[in-house]
C-alpha positions as CSV (number, residue, x, y, z in Angstrom):
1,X,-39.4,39.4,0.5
2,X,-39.0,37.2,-2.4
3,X,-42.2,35.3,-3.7
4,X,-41.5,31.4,-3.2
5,X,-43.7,28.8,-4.7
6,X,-45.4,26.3,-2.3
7,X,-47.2,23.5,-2.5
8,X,-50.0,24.1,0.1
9,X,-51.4,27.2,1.5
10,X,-49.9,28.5,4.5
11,X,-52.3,29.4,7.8
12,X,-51.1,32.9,9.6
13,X,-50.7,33.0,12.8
14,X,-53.5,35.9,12.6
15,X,-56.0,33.1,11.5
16,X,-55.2,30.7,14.6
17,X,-55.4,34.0,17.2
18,X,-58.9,35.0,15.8
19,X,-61.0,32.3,15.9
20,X,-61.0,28.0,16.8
21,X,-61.0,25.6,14.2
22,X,-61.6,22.2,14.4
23,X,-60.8,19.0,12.0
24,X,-63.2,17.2,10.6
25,X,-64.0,13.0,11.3
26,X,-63.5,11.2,9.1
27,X,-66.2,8.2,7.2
28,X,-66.5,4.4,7.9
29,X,-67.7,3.7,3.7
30,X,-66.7,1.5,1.5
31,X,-68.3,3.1,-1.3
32,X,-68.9,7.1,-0.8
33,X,-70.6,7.4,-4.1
34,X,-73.6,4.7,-1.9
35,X,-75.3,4.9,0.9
36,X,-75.6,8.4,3.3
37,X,-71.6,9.4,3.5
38,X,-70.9,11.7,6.5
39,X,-68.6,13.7,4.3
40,X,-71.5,14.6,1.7
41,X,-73.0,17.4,3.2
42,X,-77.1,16.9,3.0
43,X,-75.9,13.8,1.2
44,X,-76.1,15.5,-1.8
45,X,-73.4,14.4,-4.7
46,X,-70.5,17.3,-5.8
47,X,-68.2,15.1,-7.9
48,X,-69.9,13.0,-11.1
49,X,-67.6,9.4,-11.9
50,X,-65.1,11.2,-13.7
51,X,-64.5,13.5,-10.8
52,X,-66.0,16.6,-12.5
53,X,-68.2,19.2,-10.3
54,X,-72.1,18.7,-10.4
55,X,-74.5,21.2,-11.2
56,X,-73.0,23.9,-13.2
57,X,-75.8,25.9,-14.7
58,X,-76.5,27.2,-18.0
59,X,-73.9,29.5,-17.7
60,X,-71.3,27.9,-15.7
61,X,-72.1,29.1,-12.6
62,X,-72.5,26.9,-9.5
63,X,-76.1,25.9,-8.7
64,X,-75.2,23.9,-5.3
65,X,-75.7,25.6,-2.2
66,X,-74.2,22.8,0.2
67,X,-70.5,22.9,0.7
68,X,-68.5,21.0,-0.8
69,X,-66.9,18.5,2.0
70,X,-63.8,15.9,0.3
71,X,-63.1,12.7,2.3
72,X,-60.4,13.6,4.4
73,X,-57.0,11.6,6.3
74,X,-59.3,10.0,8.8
75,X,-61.6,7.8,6.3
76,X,-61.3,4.7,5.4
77,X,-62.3,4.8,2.1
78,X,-59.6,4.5,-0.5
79,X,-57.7,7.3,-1.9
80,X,-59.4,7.0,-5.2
81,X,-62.8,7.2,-3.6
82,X,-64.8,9.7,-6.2
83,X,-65.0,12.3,-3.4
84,X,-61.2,12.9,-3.3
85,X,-60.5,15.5,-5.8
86,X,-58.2,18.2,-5.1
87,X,-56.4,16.6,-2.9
88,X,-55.1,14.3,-5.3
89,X,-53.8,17.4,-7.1
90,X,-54.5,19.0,-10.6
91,X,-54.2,16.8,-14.0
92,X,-54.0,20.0,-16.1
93,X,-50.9,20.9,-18.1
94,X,-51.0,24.5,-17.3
95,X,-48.0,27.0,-18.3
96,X,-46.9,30.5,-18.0
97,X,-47.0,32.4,-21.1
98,X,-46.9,35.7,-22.5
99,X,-49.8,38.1,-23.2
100,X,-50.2,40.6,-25.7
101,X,-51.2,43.2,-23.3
102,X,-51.1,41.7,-19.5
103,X,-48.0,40.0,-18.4
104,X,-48.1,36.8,-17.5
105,X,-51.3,34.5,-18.3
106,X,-51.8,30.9,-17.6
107,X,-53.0,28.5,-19.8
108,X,-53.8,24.3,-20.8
109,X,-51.7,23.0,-23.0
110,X,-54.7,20.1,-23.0
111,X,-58.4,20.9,-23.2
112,X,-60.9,21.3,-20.4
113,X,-63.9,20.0,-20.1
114,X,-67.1,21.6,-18.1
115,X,-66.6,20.9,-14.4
116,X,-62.8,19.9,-14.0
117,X,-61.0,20.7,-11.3
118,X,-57.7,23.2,-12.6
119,X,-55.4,24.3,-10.1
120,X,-55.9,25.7,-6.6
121,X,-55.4,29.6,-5.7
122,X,-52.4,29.1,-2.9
123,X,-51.0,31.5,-0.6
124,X,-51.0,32.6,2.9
125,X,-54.3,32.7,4.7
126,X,-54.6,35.5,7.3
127,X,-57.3,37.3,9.0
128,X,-59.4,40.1,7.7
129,X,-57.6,42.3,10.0
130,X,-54.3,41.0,8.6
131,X,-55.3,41.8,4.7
132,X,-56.5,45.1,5.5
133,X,-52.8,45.7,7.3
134,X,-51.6,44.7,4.3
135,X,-53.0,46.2,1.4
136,X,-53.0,49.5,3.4
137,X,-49.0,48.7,2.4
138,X,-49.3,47.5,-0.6
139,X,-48.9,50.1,-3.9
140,X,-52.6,50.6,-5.8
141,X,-51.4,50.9,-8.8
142,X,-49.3,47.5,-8.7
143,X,-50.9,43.8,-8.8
144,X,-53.0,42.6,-5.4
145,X,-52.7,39.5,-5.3
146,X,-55.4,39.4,-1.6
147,X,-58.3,37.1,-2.8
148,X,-61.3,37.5,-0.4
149,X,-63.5,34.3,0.0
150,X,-67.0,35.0,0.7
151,X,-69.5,31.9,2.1
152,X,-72.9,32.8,2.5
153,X,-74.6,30.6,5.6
154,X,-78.5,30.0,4.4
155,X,-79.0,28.4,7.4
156,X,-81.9,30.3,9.4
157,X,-80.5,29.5,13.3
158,X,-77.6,31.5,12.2
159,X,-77.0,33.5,9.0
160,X,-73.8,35.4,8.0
161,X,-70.7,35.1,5.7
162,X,-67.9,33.2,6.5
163,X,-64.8,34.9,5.2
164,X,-61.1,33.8,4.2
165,X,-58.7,35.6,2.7
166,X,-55.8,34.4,0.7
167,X,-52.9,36.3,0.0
168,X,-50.3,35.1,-2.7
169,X,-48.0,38.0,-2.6
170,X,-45.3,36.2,-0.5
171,X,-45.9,32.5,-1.6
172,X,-48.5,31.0,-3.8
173,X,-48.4,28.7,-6.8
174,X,-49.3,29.2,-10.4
175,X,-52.8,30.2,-9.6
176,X,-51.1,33.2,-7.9
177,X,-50.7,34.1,-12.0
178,X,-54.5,33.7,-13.7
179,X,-55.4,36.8,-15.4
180,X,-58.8,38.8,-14.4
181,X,-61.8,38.5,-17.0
182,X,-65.4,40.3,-16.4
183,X,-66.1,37.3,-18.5
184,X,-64.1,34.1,-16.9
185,X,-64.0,30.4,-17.7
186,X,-62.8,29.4,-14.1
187,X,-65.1,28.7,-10.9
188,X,-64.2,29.2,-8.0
189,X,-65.5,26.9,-5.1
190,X,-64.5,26.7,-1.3
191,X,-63.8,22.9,-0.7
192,X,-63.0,21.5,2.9
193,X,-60.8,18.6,3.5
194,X,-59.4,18.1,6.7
195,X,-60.5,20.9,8.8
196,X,-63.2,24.1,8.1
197,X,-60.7,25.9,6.7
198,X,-61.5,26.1,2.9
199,X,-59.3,25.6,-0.1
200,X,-59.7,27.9,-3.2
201,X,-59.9,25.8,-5.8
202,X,-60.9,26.8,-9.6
203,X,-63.0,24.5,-11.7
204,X,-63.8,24.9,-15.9
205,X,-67.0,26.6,-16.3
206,X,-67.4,25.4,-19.5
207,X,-65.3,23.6,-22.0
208,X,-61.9,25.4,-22.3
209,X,-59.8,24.8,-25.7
210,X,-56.0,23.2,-25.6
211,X,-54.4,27.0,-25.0
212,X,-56.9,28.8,-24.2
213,X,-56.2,31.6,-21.7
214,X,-58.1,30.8,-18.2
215,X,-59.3,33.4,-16.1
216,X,-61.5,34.0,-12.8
217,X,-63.7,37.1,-11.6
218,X,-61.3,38.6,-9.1
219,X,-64.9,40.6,-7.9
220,X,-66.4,37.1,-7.2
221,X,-69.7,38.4,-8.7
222,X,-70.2,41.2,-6.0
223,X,-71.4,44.4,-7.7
224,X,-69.8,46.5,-4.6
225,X,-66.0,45.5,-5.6
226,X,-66.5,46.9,-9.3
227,X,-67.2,50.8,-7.9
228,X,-64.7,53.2,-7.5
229,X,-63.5,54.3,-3.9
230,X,-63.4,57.4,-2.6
231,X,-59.5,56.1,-1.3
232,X,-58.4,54.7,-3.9
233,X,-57.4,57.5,-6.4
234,X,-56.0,55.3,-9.2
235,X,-57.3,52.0,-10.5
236,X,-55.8,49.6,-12.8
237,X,-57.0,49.4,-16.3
238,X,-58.6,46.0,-17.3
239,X,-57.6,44.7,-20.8
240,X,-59.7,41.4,-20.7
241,X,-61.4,42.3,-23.6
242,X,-64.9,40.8,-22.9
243,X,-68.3,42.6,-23.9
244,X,-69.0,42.2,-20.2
245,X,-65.6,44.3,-19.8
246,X,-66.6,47.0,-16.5
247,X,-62.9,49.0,-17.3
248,X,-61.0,48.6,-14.4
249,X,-59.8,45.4,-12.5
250,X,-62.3,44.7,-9.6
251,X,-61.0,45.3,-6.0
252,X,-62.7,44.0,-2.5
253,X,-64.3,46.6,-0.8
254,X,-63.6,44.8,2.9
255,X,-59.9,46.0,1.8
256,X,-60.8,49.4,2.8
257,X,-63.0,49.2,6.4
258,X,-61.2,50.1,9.4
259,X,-59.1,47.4,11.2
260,X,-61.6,46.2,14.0
């Protein structure tokens, strides 16, 4: 099948058959950035005026543990309330272009600053079962374009990771062609508009220059998808260049568990 660009993330019918989900209601503010908004989780603030993400830390990473809840169709609050953000779409002039050594890259043609939203990571989202299926088809040694979102749930009544995967292969958008780096610029955070299922959506780390190649952790920070499998016998090189650099593009480990 040929890859298609889209301009929203498709839900499998996998995702529907394995679990409910439910929409989101919507808030009765006139000013979300006041007062106790419904859609701030724990009340607690995400986006600053200038619709930048809160609380990146020293080194860019995200220091929130609440998830990050936009106002949604069913508020009443206007469409330039502060806590719409990627739903109004990206800003950023990104590109296509050439890399010396890795294909395609994506870049700004406009700086970044710390905290702004980029682009979303679109595709089709399936079922754990589903992106096992599929990457048991899919050639090793050629791109994966499968992105496994991991949510840890601190709450103590009931614990556990909420998991969505995205897969791009099919249909996606421009995030579909970021570049790995063991040392990335790009955040990525799980926002929820109108329903619990997340968006992907990739935010500066740090101030990014006009041109500047942008790049995510495809490992997501989990030390288990940067060893090598026993079934995997080949593993694509990585030629990010970082001091951090671990050799070899990160993989998910979940890829490889038996279909349950």
């Amino acid at each position: 099948m040929a890859y298609q660009s889209v301009d929203e993330s498709i839900i499998h019918e996998s995702v529907h058959n394995d679990s409910q989900h439910y929409n989101y209601a919507g808030c009765e503010c006139c000013d979300c950035s006041v007062g106790n908004c419904p859609c701030r989780h724990g009340n607690i603030m995400v986006y600053d005026g200038n619709r930048r993400l809160l609380m990146l830390g020293h080194n860019g990473s995200s220091d929130f543990q609440n998830p990050v809840i936009e106002c949604n169709d069913s508020c009443i609050c206007s469409i330039y309330c502060y806590n719409r953000v990627i739903q109004l779409g990206s800003t950023s002039k990104l590109e296509y272009f050439k890399t010396q050594s890795k294909g395609l890259g994506v870049r700004c043609k406009d700086k970044l600053l710390a905290g702004q939203f980029v682009c979303e990571y679109l595709g089709e989202i399936i079922s754990i079962n589903e992106a096992k299926s599929r990457f048991a088809l899919y050639d090793p040694t050629s791109p994966n374009y499968i992105c496994i979102l991991r949510e840890h749930i601190t709450t103590v009544s009931n614990p556990g990771i909420i998991i969505t995967c995205f897969d791009a292969t099919n249909f996606g958008n421009i995030g579909r062609f970021i570049n790995h780096s063991c040392a990335p610029n790009l955040l990525p955070v799980p926002v929820r508009i109108n329903t619990d299922i997340p968006h992907l959506a990739f935010f500066a780390k740090r101030d990014i220059a006009a041109n500047e190649e942008i790049t995510f952790d495809y490992a997501g920070g989990y030390n288990d998808n940067r060893t090598q499998p026993t079934r995997y016998t080949s593993r694509i090189e990585c030629l990010c260049g970082s001091q951090d650099c671990i050799g070899y593009l990160p993989y998910d480990s979940m890829l490889f568990d038996e279909i349950v």
